[in-house]
Structures are given as C-alpha cells and as structure tokens.
N, C-alpha and C positions, 0 to 999 in steps of 0.2 A: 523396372519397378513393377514387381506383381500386385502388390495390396491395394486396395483400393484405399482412397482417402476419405474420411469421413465427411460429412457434411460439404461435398465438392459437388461442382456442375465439369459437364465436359465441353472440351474447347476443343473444336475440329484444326489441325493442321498447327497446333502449339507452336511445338518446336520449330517451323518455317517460318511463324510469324515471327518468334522472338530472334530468330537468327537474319529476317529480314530488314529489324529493326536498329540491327548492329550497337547492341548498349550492350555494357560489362555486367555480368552476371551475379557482382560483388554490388553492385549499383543497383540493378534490378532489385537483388532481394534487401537492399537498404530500405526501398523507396515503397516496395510491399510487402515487410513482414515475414514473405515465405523462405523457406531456408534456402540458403547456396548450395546447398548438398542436393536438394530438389532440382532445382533451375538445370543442375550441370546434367541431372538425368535425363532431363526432359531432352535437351541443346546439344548433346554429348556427339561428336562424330567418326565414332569409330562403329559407324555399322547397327549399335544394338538401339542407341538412341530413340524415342517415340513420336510420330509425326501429330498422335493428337494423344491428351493426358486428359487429367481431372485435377480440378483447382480447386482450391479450399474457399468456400464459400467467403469465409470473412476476407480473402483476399483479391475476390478476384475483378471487384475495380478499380481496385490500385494499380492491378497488371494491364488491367486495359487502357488505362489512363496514362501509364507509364511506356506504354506500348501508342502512345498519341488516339488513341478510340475510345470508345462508350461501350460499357455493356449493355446498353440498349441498343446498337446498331446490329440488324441480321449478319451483318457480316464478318463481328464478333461471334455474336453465336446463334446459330439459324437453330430456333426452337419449337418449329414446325413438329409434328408428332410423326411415327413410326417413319421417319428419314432414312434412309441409309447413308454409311459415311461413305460409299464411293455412287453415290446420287451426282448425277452430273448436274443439275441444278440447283446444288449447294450454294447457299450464299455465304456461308463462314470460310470458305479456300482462303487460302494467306493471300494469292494474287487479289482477288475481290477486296480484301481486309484493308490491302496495302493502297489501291485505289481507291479507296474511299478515305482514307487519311491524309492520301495527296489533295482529293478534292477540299477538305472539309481544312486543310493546314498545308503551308510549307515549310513551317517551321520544326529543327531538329525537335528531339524530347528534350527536355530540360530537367536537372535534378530540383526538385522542391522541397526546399528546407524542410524538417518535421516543424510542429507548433510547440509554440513554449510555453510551458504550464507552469503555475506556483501554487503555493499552498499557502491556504487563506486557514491561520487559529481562529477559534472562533475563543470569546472566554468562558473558559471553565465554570462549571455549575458544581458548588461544594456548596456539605450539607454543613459545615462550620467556616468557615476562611479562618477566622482566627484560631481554628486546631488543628486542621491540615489543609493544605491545597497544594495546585501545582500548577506550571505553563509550559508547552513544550510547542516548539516554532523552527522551522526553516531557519537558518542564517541568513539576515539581511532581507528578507523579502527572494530570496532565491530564487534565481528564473532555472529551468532544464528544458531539454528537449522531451515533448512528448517519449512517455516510458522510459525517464530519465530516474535518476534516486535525489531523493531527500535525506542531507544531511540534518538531524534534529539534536538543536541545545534546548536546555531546562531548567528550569526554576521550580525550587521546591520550599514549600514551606511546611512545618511541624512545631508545635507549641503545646505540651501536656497542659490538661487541666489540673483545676486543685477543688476539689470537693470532699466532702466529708470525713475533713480531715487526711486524706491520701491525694497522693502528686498519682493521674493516672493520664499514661500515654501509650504508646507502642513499643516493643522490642525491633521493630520491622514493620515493614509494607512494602505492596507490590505494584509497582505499574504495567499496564494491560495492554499490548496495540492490536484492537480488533481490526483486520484486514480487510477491505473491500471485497467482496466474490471479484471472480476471475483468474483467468491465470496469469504467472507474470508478477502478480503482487507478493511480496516479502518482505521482511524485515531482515536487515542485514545487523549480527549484533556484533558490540564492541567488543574486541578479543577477548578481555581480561578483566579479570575485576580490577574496579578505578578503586583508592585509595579519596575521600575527600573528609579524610582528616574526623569526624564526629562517626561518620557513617563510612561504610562500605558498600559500592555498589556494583551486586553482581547482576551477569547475564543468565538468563535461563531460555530452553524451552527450545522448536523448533523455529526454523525461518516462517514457517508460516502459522506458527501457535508460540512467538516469544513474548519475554514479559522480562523484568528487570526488578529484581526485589535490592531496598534499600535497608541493609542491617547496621543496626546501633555497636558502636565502640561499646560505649557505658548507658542502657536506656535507664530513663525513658529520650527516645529519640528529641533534638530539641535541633533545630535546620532553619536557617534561610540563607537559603543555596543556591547560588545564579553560577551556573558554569556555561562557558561560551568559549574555553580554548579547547575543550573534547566534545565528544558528539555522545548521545545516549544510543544511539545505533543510526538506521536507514532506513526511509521507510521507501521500497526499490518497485522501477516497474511500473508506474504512479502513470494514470489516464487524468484528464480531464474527465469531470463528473464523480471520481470519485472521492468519497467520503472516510477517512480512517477514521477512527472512535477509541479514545487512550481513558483508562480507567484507572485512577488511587486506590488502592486496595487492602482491606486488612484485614486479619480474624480476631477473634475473641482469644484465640490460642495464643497469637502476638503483641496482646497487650501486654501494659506492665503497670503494677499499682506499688505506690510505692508509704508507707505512713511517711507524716510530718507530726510527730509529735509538740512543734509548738504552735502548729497553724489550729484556728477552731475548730472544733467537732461540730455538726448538726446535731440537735436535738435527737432524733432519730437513732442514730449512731449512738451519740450519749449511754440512753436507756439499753444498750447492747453492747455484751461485754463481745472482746474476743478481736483478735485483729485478721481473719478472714472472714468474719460475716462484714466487719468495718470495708474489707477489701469489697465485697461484692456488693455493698450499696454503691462504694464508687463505680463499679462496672455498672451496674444499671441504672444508673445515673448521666452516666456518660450517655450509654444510650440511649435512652429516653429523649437527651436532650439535640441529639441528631438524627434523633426520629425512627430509630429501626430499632428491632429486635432478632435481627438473624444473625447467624455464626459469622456469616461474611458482610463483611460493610460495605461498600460504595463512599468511599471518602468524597471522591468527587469525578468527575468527567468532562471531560471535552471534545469536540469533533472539528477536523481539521478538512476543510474542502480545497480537491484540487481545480484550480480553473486555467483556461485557459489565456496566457495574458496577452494585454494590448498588443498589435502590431505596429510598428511604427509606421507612418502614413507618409 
C-alpha cells in the first residue's frame, strides 16, 4: 500500500498487533468500518505485508478497542515527538501493547453488536391540509442496525380547490428527500413506476439527489393514498442523529384550472369577460391563499430523526 490515507494517524507494529490478537479480518473490519481489502494489506504474510500503517482517523478506536486497548494508552500509540520507529524505547511495540492488555483484561475480544436506530416522523407542516399534504414513515416503528436502510411507506393527500368559478389543482407534484451530509447516506429508489390507479408514481434523480414525482391519469389530481404493501424507496446508510427533510412540491407550470360552468363566479371574475383571465384569478388566488408567490411551492415538509433505540436492560 503506497498512498498515504487521508485524515489517518500512524500505529507502530500494526500488523503484529492485529495478528497477535488472533481475530478474523472479516470481523475486524465489521466491528470497525475499515475495509477487509485494508486489514488484509496491512496482516498479509507473504513477505510484502507492513509492520506499521496509517489508520483512518474516524476509525481508529474501534481498532483499538476491538484489538482489547485504548487509544489513549502509549502503548497504542507512543506520541512523544520526533521518535524514531526503530527507537528502542518505544512504548507502542506489539509486545509492550499485548502486555498491557493482559494487565488491564483476561478476557478474549468479543464482537459488540452495532446500535439500533429508528426513525422518529415528525408531523408534517403543510401550508393547506386540506389541499395537499403527506406522511412518510418507517414500517411499524422499524428498528435496524446502525447504517442499516429505511424501508419508507406514505400517505398522500390531494384535494383541488374551487374558486372563482374554476376547479383549480395540480397536473403533478414532487416529493423531495433531502439527505443528511455524510457519506454513506442515499436513497435507494423503487425500480419502476408504481401504477396506483388515479396517479402514477415515478422515480427520478440520483441516489443521492432523488425525488419521486406523482402524475395525474386525469388532473386535476384528487388522492387519499395510504400505500403500505410498496415502499416509496430507502432511505440507506442512516446514523443515529441524523435528520432526513422530505418536501411536497409543485410549480405553477403543473397546475391545472379547470371552469365549472355551474359553480358561482366572484364578483370580480363577473365584471371580466374571457376564460383565461377567469383561469388566472384562480391561480392567484390559490396562491395567495397558501401564502406564496413563487414559481415553486412548498406544499408541505417534514423531518424524520434517526435515534438511537432503547437497549433492553
């Protein structure tokens, strides 16, 4: 292994210590994150193998822990300044390492389950309920192993209004899953557009910039849609602490107005002939009454926390 690793600290006599500790190298890198492909570099015994490496910072108390020590003991890693690595009063040697793990334990290494996280809905914040909204949730309270995936079902609702004289709703709308930062996080999407009978719902976008637009058979869209035998995708990867953020989404371009010639007219309307000026008092109308005036709406939002759940005691 020439390249150096990024954001790593160096660990004197690695590969001794891990092969003095005698664990499986598929187990090791379970229990710390770092790849098998690494481990086998580092442990490897045909000669080229490295007696000391460089560990990925974010991992490397799990190797020592996993390895029965602290990365605070010197005899993990002696980080005294300008050392040499064949300094005969190194206090990192594997022999010193492995001695002081006899002192401090007799006990083998043990594998430690990962933590099980769920995903807490929180409820949605829509600028109508009674014109659009939605809910999207784990099944059943869903436990996973840390950096496990989230299967998500949904609830959608859609109801056009009727004002000035015109039925006005959507052609379509989009749902949004903004990702946590990090890496690891993704959306995993449902293969194929689902068929649910009024609407069509497809997938769009990358794993880590997806979204799922819901288009109308015959708009204006009218839904109240509880599906729980499919999933709306995954949301994959998933820490404790974090937060995913799903957004209802629509534009101006996707509405739909439709007349009702036997529904009242406003006064307003009245005094104006013409059935596209009639159409766009409904559109600003609508909007006005969900509070915005931009191209893109915000139907509604919600944010789904992952925690980490009870252990049982």
């Amino acid at each position: 292994m020439g390249d150096e690793i990024i954001d790593s600290v160096y660990v004197h006599q690695l590969a001794d210590k891990i092969a003095a500790a005698k664990v499986d190298n598929a187990w090791l890198s379970e229990q710390t994150g770092i790849p098998t492909k690494l481990i086998y570099d580092w442990v490897r015994t045909d000669g080229k193998g490295i007696k000391s490496a460089r560990v990925p910072t974010d991992n490397e108390n799990r190797l020592a822990v996993a390895l029965r020590g602290k990365v605070e003991w010197p005899e993990w890693r002696d980080t005294r300044s300008g050392l040499s690595p064949t300094a005969p009063d190194r206090e990192d040697t594997a022999r010193r390492f492995f001695e002081r793990v006899k002192r401090e334990t007799s006990a083998p290494p043990t594998p430690v389950a990962p933590a099980q996280i769920v995903l807490v809905p929180a409820r949605p914040s829509a600028k109508d309920v009674k014109f659009a909204n939605f809910f999207i949730e784990s099944y059943g309270a869903q436990s996973v192993p840390e950096g496990g995936d989230f299967e998500m079902f949904y609830e959608v609702y859609c109801e056009p209004y009727e004002v000035c004289g015109c039925l006005v709703g959507f052609r379509q709308f989009e749902v949004f899953f903004d990702l946590p930062p990090g890496e690891g996080r993704s959306w995993r999407r449902i293969a194929s557009p689902a068929d649910r009978g009024a609407v069509i719902v497809e997938p769009h976008g990358p794993k880590t910039d997806a979204f799922v637009k819901f288009v109308a058979r015959k708009p204006p869209l009218r839904l109240n849609l509880f599906v729980s035998e499919d999933t709306l995708g995954a949301f994959c990867g998933a820490r404790a602490g974090d937060k995913l953020t799903v957004r209802m989404q629509a534009s101006l371009e996707s509405s739909f107005v439709q007349q009702r010639p036997s529904a009242p007219v406003e006064e307003e309307a009245k005094r104006i002939n013409g059935k596209r000026v009639r159409e766009l008092l409904a559109r600003k109308k609508v909007l006005a009454d969900l509070g915005v005036d931009e191209e893109e709406v915000v139907l509604a939002t919600q944010i789904l926390t992952v925690r980490e759940s009870e252990r049982p005691k």
